[in-house]
N, CA, C and O of each residue as an XYZ file, in Angstrom:
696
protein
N      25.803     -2.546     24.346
C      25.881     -2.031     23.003
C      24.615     -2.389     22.249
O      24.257     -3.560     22.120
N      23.977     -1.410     21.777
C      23.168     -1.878     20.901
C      22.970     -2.544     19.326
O      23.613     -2.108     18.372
N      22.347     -3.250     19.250
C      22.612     -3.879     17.682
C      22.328     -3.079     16.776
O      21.492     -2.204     17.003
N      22.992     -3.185     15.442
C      22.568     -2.133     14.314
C      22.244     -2.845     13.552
O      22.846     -3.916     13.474
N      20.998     -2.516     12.535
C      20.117     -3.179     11.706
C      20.608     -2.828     10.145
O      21.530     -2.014     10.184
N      20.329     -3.129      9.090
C      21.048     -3.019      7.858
C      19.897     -1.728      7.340
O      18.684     -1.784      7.537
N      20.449     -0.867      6.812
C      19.199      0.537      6.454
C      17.927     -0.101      5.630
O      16.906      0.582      5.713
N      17.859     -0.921      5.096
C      16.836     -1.521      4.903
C      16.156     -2.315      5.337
O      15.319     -2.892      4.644
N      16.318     -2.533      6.479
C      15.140     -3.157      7.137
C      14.157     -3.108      7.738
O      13.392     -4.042      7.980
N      14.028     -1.531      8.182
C      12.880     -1.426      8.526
C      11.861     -0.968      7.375
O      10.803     -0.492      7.785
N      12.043     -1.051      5.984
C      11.244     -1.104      4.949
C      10.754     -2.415      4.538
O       9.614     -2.502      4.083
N      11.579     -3.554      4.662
C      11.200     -4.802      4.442
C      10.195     -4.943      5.493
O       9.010     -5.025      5.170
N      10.723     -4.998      7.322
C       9.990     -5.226      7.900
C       8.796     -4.712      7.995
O       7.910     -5.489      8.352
N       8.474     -3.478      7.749
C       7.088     -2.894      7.452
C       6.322     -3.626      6.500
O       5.166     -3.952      6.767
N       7.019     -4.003      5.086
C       6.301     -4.798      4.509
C       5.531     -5.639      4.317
O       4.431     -5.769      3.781
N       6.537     -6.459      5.036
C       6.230     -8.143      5.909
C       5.073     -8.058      7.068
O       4.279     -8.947      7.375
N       5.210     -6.599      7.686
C       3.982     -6.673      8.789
C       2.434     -6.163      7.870
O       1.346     -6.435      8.379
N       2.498     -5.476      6.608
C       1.477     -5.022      5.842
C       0.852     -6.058      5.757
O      -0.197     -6.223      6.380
N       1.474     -7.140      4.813
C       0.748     -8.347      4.057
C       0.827     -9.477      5.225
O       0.878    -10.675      4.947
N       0.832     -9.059      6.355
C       0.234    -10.172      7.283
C      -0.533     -9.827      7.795
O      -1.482    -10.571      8.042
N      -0.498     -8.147      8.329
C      -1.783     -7.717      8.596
C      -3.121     -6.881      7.646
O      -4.200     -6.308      7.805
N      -2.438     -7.175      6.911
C      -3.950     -6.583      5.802
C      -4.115     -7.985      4.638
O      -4.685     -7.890      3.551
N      -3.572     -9.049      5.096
C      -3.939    -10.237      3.762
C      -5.030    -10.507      3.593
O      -5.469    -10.884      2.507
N      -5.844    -10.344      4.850
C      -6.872    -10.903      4.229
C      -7.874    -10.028      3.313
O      -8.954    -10.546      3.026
N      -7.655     -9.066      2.960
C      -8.406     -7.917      2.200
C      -9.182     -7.476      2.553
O      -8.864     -6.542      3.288
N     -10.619     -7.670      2.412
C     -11.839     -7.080      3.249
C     -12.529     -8.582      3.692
O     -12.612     -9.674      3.131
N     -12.973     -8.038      4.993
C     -14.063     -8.868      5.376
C     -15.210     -8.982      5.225
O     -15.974     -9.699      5.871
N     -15.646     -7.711      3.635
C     -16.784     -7.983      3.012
C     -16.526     -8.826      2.658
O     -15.450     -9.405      2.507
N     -18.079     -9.159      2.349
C     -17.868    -10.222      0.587
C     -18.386     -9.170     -0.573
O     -19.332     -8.392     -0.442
N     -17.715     -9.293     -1.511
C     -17.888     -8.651     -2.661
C     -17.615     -9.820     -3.865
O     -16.961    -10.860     -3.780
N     -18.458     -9.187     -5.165
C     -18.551    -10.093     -6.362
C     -17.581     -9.447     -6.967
O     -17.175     -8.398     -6.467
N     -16.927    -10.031     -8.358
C     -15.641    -10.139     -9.162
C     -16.025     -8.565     -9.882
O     -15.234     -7.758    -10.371
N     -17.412     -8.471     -9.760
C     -17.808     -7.334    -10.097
C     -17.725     -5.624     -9.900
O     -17.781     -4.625    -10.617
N     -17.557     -5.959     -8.464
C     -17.721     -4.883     -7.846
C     -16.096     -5.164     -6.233
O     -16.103     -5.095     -5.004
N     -15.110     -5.442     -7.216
C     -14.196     -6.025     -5.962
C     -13.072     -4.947     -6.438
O     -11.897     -5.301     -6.538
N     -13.564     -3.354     -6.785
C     -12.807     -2.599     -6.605
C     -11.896     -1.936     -7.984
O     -11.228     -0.913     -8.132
N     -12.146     -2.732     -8.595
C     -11.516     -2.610    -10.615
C     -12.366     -2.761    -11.261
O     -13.403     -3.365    -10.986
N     -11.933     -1.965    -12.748
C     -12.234     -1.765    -13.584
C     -13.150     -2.867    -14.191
O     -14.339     -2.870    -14.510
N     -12.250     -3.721    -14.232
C     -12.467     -5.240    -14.846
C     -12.599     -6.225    -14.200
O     -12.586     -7.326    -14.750
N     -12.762     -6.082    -12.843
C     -12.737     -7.250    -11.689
C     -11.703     -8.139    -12.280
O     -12.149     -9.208    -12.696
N     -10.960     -8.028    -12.358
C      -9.676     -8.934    -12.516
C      -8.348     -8.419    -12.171
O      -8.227     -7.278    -11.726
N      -7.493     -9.080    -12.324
C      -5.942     -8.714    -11.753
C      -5.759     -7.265    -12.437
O      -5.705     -6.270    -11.713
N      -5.627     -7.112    -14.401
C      -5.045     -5.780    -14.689
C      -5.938     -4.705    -13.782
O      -5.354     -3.920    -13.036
N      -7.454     -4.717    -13.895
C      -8.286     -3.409    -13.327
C      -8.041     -3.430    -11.304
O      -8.307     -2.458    -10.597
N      -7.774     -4.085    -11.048
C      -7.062     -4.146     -9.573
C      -5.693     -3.799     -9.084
O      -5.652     -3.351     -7.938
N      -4.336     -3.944     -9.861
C      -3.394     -3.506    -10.632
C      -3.943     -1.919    -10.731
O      -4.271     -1.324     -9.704
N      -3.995     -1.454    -11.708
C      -4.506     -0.335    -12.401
C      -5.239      0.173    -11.153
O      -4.361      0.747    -10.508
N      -5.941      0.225    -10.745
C      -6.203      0.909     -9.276
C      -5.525      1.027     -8.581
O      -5.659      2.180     -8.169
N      -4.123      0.161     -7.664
C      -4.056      0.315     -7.013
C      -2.456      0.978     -7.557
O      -1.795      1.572     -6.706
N      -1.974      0.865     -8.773
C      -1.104      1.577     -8.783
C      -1.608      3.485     -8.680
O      -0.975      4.310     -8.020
N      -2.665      3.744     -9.382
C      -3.674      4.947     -9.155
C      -3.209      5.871     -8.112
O      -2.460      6.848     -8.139
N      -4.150      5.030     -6.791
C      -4.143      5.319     -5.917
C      -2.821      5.499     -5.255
O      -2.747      6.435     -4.459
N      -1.802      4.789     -5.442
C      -0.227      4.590     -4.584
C      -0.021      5.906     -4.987
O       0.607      6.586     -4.174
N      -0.419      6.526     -6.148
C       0.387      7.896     -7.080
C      -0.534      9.040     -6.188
O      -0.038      9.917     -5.481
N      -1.620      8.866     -6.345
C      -2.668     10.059     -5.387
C      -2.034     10.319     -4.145
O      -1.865     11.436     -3.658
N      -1.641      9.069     -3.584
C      -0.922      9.114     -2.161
C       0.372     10.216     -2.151
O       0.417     11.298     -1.566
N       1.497      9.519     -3.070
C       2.690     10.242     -3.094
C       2.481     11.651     -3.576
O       3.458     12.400     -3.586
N       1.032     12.193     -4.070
C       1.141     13.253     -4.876
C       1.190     14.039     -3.334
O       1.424     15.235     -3.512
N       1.074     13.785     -2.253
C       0.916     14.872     -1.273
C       2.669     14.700     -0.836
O       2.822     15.108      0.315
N       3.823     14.270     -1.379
C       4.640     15.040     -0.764
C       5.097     16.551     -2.001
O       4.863     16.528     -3.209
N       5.626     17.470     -1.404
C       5.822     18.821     -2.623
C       5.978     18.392     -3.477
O       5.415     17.301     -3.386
N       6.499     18.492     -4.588
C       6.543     17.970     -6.251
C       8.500     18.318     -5.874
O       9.441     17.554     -6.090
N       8.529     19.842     -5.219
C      10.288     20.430     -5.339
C      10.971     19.626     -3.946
O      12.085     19.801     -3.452
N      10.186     18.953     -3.638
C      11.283     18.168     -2.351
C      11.266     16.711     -2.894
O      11.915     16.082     -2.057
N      10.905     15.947     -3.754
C      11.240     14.878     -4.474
C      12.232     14.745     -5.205
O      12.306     15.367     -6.265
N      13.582     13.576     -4.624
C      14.138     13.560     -5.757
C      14.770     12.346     -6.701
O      15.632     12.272     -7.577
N      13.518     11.100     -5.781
C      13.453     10.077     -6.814
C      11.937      9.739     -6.657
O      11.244     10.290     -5.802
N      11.398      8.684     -7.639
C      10.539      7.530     -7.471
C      10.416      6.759     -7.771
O      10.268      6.735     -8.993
N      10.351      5.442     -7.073
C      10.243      3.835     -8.266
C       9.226      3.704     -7.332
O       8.990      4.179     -6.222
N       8.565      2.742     -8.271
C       7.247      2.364     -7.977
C       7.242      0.926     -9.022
O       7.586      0.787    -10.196
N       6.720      0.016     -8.065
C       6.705     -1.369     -8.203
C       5.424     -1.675     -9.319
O       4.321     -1.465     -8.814
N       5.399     -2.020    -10.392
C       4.418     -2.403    -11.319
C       4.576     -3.882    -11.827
O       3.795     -4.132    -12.746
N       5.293     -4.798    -11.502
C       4.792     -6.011    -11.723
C       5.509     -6.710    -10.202
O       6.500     -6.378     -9.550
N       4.786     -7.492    -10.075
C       5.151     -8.717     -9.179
C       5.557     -9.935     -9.363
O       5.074    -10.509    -10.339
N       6.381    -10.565     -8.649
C       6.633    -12.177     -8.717
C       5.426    -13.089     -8.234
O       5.240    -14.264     -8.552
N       4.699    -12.357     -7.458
C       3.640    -12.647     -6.626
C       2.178    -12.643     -6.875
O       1.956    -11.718     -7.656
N       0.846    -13.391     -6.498
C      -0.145    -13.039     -6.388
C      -0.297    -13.875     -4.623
O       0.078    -14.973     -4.213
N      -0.848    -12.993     -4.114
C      -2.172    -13.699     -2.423
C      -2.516    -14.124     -2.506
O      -2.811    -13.829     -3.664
N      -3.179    -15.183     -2.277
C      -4.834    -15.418     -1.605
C      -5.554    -14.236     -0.827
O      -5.072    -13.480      0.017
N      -6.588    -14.276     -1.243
C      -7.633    -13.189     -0.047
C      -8.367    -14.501      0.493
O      -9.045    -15.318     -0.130
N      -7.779    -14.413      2.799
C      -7.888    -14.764      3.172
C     -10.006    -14.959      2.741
O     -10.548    -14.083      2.066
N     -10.625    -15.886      3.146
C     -12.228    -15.810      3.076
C     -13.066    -15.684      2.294
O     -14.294    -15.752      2.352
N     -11.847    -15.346      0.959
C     -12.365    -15.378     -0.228
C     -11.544    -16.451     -1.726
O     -10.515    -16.168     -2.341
N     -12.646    -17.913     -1.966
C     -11.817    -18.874     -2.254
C     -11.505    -18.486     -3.745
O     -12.060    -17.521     -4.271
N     -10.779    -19.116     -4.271
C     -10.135    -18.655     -6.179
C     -10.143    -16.942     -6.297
O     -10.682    -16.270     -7.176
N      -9.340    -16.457     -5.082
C      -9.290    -14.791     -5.470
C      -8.071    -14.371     -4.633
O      -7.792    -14.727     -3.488
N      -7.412    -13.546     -5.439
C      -6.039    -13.627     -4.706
C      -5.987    -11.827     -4.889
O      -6.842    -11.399     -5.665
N      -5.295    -11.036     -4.404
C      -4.944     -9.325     -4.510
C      -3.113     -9.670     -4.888
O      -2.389    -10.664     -4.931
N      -2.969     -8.135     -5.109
C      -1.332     -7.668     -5.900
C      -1.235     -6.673     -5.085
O      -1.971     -5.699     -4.924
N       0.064     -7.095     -4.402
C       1.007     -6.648     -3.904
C       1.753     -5.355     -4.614
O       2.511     -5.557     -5.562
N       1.580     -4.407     -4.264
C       2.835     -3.162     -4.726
C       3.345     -2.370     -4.029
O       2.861     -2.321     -2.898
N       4.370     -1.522     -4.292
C       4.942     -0.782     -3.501
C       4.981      0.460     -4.474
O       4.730      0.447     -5.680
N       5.476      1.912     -3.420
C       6.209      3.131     -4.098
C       6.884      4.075     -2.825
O       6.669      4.635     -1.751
N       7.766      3.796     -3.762
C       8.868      4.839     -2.873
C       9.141      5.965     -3.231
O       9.228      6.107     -4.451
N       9.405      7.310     -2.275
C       9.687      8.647     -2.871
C      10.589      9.430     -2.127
O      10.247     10.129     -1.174
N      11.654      9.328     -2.520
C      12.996     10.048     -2.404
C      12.869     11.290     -2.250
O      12.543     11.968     -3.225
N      13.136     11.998     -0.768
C      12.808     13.376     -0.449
C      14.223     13.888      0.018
O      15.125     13.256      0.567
N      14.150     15.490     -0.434
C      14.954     16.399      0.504
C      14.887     16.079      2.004
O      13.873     15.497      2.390
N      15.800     16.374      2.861
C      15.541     16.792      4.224
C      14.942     17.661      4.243
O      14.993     18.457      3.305
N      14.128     17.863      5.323
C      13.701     19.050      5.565
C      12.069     19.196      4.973
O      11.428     20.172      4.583
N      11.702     17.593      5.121
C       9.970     17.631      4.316
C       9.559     17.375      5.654
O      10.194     16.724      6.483
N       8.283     18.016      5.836
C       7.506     17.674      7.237
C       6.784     16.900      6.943
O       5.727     16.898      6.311
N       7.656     15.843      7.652
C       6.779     14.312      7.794
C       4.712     13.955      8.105
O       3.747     13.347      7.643
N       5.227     15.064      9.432
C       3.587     15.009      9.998
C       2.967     15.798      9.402
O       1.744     15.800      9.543
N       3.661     16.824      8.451
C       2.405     17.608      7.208
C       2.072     16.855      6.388
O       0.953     16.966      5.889
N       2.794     16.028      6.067
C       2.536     15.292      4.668
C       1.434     14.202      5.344
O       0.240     14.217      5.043
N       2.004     13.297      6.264
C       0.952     12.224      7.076
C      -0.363     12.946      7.312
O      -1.482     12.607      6.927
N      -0.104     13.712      7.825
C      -1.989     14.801      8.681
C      -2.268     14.981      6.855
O      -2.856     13.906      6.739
N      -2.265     15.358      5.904
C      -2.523     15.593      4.607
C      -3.010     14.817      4.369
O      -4.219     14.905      4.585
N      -2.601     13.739      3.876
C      -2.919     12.498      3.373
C      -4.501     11.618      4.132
O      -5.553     11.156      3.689
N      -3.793     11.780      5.569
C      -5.260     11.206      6.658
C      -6.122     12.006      6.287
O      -7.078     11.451      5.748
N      -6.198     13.375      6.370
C      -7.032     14.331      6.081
C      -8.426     14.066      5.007
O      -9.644     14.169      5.154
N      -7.552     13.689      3.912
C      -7.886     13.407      2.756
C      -8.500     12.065      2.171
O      -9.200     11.862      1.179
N      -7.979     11.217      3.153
C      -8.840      9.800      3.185
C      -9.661      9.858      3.973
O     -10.681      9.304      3.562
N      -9.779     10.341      5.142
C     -10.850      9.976      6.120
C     -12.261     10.627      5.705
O     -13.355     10.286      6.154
N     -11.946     11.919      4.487
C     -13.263     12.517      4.345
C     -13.925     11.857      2.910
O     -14.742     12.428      2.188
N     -13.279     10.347      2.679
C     -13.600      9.697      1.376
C     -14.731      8.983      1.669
O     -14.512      8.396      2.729
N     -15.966      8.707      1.213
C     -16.408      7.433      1.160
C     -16.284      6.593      1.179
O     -16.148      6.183      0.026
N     -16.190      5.529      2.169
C     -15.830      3.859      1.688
C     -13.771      3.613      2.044
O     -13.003      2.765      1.591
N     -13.512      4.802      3.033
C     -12.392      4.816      3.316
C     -12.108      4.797      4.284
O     -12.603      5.815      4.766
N     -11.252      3.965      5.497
C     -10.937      4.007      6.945
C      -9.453      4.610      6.901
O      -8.441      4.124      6.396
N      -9.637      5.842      7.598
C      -7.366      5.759      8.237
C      -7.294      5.470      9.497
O      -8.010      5.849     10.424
N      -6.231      4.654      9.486
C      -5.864      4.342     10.847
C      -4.448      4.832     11.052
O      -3.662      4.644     10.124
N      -4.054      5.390     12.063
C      -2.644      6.066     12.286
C      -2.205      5.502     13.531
O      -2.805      5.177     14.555
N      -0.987      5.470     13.171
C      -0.576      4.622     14.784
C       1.078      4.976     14.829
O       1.615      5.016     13.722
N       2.003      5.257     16.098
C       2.756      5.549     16.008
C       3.589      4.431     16.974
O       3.282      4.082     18.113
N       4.996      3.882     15.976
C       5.420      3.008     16.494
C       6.753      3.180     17.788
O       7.259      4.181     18.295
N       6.965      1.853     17.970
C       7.931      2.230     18.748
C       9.287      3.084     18.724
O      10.071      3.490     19.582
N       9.197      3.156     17.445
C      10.488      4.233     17.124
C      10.215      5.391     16.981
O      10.938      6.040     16.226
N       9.318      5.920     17.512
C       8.381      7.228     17.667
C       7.700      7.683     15.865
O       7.092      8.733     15.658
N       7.940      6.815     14.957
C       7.586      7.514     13.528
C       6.519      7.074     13.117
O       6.498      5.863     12.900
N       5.286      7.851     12.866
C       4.325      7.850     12.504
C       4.265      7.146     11.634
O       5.253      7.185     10.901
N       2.660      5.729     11.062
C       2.201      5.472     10.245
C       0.608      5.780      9.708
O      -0.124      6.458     10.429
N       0.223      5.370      8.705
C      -1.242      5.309      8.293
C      -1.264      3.935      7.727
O      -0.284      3.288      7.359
N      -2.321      3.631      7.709
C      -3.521      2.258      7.195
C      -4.544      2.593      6.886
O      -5.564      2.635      7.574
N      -4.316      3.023      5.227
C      -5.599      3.500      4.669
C      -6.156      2.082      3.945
O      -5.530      1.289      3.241
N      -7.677      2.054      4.410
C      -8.374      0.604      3.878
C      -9.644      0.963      3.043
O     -10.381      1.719      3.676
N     -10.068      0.668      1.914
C     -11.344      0.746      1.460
C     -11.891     -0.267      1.496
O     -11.310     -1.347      1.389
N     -13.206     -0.114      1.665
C     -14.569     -0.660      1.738
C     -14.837     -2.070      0.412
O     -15.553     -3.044      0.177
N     -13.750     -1.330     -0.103
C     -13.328     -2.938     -1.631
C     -12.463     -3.390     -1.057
O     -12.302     -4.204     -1.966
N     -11.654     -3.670     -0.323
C     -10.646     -4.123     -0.212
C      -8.713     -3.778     -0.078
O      -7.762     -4.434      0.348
N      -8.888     -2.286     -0.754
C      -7.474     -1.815     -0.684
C      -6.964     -1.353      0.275
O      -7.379     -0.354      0.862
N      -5.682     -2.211      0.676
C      -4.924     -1.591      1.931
C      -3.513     -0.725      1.261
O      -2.754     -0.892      0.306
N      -3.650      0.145      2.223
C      -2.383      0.990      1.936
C      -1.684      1.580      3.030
O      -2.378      2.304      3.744
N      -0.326      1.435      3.382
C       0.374      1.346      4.639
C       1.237      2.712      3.901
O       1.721      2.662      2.770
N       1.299      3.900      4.804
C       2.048      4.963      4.459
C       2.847      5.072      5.623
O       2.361      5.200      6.747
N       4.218      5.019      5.354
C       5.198      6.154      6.456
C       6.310      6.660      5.726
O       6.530      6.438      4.535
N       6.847      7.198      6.327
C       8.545      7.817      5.899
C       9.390      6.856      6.789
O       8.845      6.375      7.782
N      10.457      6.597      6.552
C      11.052      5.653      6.505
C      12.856      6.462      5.912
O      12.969      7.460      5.200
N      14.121      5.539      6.554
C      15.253      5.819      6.269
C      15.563      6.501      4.779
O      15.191      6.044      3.698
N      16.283      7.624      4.985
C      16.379      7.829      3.312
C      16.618      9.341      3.231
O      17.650      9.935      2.921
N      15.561      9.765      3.542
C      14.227     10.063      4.131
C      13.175      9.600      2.472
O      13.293     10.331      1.489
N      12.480      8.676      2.439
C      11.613      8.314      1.616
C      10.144      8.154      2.502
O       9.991      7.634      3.607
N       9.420      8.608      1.865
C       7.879      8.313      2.203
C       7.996      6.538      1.135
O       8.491      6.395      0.017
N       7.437      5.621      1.901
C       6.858      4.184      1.675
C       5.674      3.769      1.536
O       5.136      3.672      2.639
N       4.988      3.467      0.667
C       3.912      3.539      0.311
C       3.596      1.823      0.378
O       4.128      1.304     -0.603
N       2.920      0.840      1.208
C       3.034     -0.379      0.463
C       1.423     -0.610      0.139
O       0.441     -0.129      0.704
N       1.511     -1.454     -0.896
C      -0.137     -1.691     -1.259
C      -0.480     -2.756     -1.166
O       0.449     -3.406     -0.685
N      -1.769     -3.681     -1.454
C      -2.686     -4.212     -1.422
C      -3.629     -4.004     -1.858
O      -4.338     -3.111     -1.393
N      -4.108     -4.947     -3.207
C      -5.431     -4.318     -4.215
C      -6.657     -4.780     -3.793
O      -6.746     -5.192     -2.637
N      -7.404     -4.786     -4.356
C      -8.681     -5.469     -3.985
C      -8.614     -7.019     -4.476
O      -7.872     -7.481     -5.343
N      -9.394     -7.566     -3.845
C      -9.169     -9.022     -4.330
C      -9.853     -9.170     -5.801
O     -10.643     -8.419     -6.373
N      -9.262    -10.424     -6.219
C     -10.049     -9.998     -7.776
C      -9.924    -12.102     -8.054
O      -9.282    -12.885     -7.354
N     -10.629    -12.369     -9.062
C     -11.010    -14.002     -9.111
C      -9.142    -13.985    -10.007
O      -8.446    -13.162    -10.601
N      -9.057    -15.355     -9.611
C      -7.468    -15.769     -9.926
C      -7.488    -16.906    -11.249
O      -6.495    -17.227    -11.902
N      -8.404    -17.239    -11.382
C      -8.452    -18.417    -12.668
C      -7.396    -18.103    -13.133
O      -6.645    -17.194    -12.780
N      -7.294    -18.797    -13.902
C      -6.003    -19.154    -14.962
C      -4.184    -18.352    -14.736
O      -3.290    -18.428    -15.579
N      -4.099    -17.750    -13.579
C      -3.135    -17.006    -13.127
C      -1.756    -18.122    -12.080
O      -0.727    -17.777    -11.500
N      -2.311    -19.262    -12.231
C      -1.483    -19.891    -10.998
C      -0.603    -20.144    -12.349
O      -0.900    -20.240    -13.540
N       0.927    -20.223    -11.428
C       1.927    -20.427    -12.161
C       2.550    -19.539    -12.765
O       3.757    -19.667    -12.970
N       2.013    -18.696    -13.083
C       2.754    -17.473    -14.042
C       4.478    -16.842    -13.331
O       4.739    -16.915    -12.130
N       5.266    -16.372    -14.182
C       6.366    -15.488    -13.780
C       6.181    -14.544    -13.095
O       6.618    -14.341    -11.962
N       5.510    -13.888    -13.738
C       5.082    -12.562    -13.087
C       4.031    -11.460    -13.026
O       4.302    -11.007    -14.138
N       3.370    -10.934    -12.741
C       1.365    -10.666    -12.377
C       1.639     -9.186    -12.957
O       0.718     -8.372    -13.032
């Protein structure tokens, strides 16, 4: 008999494999300056990378959506592995689809569309449960893990650019 998993877990577990495999941000070095925000700090890193999570989801139809939450504050800040007093924000977005959305249109779309970016890597890889992912990474630092997932929801998880952490330890919430 095989074991059955709780419907959410393979969204957690994707998660959990994002921010272990993309923690350390980039293996550039980049200044507070130029580390991907506005403001080289948490809000302009934030503010990007929620941006970008939305650019992403904009490629499933607008009429086959029929939720979205999208994660805008955290309990959390990282460390960026190699980079000391600088930590990235964690986010997520989820998007509640009809049946009947083509997964690999929306995925081939999206790759499409990053790979012809500047300063952008996709990586696609298909897991053991035969369902396609992406690992879109910029050249600042932002990781972004796309698949569809139980629901049928496209999963978006993020990773901002690293940004300097002063005065941020301790806080409730980022």
């Amino acid at each position: 008999m095989k074991p059955t998993r709780p419907s959410g877990f393979v969204a957690v577990a994707a998660a959990i494999l994002v921010v272990a495999s993309l923690g350390a941000c980039s293996s550039s070095s980049s200044s507070s300056s130029d580390a991907g925000s506005e403001s080289g700090g948490l809000a302009g890193a934030k503010s990007a990378t929620l941006k970008l999570e939305s650019q992403i989801a904009a490629f499933v139809p607008a009429d086959m959506v029929t939720d979205t939450q999208k994660t805008t504050v955290s309990k959390v800040i990282y460390p960026c592995l190699g980079h000391s007093d600088q930590s990235y924000w964690p986010g997520t977005e989820t998007v509640s689809v009809k049946p009947g959305v083509d997964n690999d249109a929306v995925l081939t779309s999206i790759a499409s569309n990053w790979t012809n970016k500047d300063g952008w890597t996709v990586f696609q890889s298909t897991g053991d449960d035969g369902n396609k992912s992406l690992s879109i990474k910029s050249d600042k630092g932002q990781s972004f893990k796309v698949q569809f997932v139980d629901g049928p929801q496209l999963s978006i998880t993020s990773l901002s650019s690293c940004f300097p952490n002063d005065g941020l330890s301790g806080k409730s919430s980022y």
